[in-house]
C-alpha positions as CSV (number, residue, x, y, z in Angstrom):
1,X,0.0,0.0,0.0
2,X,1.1,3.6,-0.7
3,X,0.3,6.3,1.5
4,X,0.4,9.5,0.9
5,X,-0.8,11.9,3.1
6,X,1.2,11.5,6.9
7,X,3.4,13.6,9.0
8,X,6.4,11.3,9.2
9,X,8.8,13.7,9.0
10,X,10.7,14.0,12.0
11,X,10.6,17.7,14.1
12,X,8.9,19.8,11.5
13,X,5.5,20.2,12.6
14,X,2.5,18.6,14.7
15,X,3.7,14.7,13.9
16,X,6.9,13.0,15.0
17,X,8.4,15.2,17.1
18,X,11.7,13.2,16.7
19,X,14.0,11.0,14.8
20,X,13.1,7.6,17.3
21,X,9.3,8.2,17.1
22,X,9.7,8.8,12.8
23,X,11.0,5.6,12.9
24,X,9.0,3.7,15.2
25,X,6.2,5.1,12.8
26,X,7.9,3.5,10.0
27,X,7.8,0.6,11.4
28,X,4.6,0.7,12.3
29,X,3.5,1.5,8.8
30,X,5.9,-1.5,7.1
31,X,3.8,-3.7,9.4
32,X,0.8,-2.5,8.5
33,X,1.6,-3.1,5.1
34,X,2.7,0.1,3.5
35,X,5.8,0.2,1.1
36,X,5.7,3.6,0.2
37,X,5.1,7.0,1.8
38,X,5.1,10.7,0.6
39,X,5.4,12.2,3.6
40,X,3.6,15.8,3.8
41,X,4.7,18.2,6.2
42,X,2.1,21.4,6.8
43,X,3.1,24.5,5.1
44,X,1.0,26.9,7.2
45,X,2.4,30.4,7.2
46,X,2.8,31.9,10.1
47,X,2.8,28.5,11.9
48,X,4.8,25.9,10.4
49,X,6.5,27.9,7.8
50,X,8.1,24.9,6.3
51,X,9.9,25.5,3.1
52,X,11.4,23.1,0.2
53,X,15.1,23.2,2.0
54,X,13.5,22.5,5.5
55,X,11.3,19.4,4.1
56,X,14.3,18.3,2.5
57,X,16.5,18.3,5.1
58,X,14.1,16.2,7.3
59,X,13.6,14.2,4.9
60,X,17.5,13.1,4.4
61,X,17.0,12.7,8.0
62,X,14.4,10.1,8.2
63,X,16.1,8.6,5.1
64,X,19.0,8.0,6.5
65,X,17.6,6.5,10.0
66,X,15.7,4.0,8.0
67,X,19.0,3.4,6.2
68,X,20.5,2.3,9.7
69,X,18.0,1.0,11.5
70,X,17.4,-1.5,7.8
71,X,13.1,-0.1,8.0
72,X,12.0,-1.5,4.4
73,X,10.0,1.7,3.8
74,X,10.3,3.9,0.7
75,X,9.9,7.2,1.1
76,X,9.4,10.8,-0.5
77,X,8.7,14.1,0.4
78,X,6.0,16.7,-0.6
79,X,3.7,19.0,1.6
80,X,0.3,19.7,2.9
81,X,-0.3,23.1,2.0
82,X,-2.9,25.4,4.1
83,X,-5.3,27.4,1.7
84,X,-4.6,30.9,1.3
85,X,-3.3,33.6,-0.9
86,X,-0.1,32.6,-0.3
87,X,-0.1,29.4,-2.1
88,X,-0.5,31.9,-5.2
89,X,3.0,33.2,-4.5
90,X,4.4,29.8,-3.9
91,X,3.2,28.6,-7.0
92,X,4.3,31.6,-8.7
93,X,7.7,31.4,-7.6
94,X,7.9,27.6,-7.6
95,X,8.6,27.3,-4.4
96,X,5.8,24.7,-3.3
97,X,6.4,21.0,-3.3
98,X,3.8,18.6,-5.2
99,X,2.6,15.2,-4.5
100,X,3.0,13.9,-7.8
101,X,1.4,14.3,-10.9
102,X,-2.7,13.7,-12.7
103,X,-2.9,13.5,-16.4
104,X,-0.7,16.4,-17.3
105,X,-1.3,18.4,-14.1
106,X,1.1,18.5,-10.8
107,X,-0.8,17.7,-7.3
108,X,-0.8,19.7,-4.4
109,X,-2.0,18.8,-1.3
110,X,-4.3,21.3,-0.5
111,X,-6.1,21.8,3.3
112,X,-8.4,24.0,3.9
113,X,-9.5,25.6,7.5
114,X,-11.0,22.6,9.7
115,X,-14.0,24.6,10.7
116,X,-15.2,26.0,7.5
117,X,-14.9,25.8,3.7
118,X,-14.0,29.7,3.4
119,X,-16.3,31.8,0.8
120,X,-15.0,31.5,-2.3
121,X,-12.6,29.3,-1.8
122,X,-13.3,27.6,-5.6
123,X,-12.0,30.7,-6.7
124,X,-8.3,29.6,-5.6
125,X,-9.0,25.7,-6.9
126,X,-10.1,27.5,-10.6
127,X,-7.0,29.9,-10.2
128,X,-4.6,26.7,-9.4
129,X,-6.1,24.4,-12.1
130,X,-5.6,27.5,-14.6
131,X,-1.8,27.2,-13.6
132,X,-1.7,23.5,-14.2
133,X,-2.1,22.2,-10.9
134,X,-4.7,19.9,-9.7
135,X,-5.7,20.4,-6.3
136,X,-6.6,17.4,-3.6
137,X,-8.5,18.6,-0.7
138,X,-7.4,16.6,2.1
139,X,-9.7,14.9,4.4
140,X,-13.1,17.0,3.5
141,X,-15.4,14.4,5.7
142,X,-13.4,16.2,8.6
143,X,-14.0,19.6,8.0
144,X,-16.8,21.0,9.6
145,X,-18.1,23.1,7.3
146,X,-18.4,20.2,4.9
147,X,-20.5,18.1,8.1
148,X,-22.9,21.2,8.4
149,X,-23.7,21.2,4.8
150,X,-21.7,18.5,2.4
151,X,-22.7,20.5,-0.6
152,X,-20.0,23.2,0.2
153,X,-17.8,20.2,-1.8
154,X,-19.9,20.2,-5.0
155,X,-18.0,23.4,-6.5
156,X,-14.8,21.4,-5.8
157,X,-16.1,17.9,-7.4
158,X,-17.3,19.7,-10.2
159,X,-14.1,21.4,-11.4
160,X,-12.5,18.0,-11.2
161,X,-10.5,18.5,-7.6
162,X,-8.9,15.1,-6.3
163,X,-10.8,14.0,-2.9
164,X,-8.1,12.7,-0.3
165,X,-10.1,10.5,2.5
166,X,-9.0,9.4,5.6
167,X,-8.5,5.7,6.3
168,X,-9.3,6.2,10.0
169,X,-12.1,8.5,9.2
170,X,-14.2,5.5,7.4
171,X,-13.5,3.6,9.9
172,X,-15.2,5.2,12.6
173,X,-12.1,6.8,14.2
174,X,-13.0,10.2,13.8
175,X,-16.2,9.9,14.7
176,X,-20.3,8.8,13.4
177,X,-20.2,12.3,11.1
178,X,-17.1,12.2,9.4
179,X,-17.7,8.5,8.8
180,X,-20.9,9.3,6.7
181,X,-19.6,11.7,5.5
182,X,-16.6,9.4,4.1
183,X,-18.8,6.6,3.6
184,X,-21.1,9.6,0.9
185,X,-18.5,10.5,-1.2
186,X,-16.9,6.8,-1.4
187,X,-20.6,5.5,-2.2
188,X,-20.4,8.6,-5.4
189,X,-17.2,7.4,-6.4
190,X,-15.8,10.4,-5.7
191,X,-12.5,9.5,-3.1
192,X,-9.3,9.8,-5.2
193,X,-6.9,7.7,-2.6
194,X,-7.2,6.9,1.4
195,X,-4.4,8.1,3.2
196,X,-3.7,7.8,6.6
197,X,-2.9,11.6,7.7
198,X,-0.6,10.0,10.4
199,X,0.5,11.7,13.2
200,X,1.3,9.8,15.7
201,X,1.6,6.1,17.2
202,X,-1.0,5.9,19.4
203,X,-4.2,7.7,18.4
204,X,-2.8,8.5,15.0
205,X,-1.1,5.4,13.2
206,X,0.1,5.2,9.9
207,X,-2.6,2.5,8.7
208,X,-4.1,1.7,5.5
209,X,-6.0,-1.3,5.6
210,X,-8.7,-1.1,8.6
211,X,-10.2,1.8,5.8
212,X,-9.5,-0.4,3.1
213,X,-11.5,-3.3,4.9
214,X,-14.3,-0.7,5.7
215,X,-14.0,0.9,1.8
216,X,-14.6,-2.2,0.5
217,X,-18.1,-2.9,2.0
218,X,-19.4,-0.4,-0.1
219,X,-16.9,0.0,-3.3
220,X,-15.6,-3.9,-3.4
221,X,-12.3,-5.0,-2.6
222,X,-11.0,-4.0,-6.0
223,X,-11.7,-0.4,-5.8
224,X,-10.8,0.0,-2.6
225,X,-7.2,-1.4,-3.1
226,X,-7.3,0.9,-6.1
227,X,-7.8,3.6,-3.2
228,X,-4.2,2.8,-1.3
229,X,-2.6,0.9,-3.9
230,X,-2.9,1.8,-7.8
231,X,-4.2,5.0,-7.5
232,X,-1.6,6.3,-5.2
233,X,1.0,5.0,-7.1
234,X,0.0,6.7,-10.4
235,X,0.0,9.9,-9.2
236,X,3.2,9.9,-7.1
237,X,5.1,7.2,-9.0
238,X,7.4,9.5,-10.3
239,X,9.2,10.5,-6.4
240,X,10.2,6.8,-6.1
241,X,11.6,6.3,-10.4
């Protein structure tokens, strides 16, 4: 399975807080399964103002800690970046990284505020996918604006933004309304890939397949592997070539 939404990275921003606990992550995540990750790190001015150095640098850590420690896990680097005008100049100046790429377009991991989806907030999506990059809202079941009123996603779906569900979420970890939520767009064929958002070991885990299991009630086992496996892989095959 290929994950591609976590916060491996070790000392950067709310997930492993150190080297030891990115690793015991790792391991965690090779047990669960997993053989790649693209680890994404929050870009959120003004509180984790990651950049591409900074990501880079923990990522050569973690690289080289799995190295020594002989973790068979593969692993890449991108970002989660928090909406807001500042994305603009990031992708302006190309200094942003992306997840991978979707017929023609690069990805970017793209989160928007967790208790609303902010008024006009397609207008950013429109502006990104006229700059050829194709936004994936991360984990929209969880946002509360979405629970209040799910068709704040429909001007999202309908310009053809990538839906990034979380594993946990359909099954029941973050609660009965995220669930349906999850369980709505999953049912409408609308998830892209289940990721994990990891954060940490214990309420947080890098795990794929209690979603899958759940995802597969209502897609069928193929699909849902599609969702952590093929999927995944074609849009971020090209950090691991």
């Amino acid at each position: 399975m290929i994950d591609l939404h976590n916060h491996l990275l070790p000392g950067i921003d709310d997930g492993a807080p150190d080297l030891a606990t990115a690793l015991h992550l790792a391991r965690m995540a090779v047990q669960a399964g997993i053989t790649h990750v693209v680890c994404t790190p929050h870009i959120h001015p003004g509180r984790y103002d990651n950049t591409v150095a900074s990501i880079a640098a923990a990522h050569k850590q973690l690289v080289d800690g799995l190295r020594e420690e002989g973790i068979a896990l593969q692993v890449a680097a991108a970002a989660e970046v928090r909406y807001g005008t500042e994305l603009m100049n990031g992708i302006e100046q190309g200094t942003l990284p992306f997840l991978g790429t979707w017929h023609g377009k690069r990805v970017l991991l793209l989160e928007l505020p967790h208790s609303e989806v902010p008024f006009g907030a397609e207008r950013l999506t429109e502006w990104l996918l006229q700059h050829d990059v194709m936004p994936m809202i991360a984990h929209p079941e969880r946002n509360k604006g979405v629970m209040h009123c799910p068709r704040k996603l429909k001007p999202f779906i309908e310009q053809g933004c990538l839906l990034q569900v979380t594993a946990g979420a359909v099954a029941g970890r973050f609660g009965e309304p995220a669930q349906m939520i999850a369980n709505a767009l999953l049912e409408l064929g609308l998830v892209t890939i289940l990721a994990s958002d990891a954060h940490n070991v214990q309420h947080r885990p890098p795990v794929l397949s209690e979603g899958m299991e759940h995802a597969a009630r209502i897609v069928g086992a193929f699909q849902a592997e599609r969702l952590v496996i093929d999927t995944p892989w074609q849009i971020a095959h090209g950090h691991f070539a």
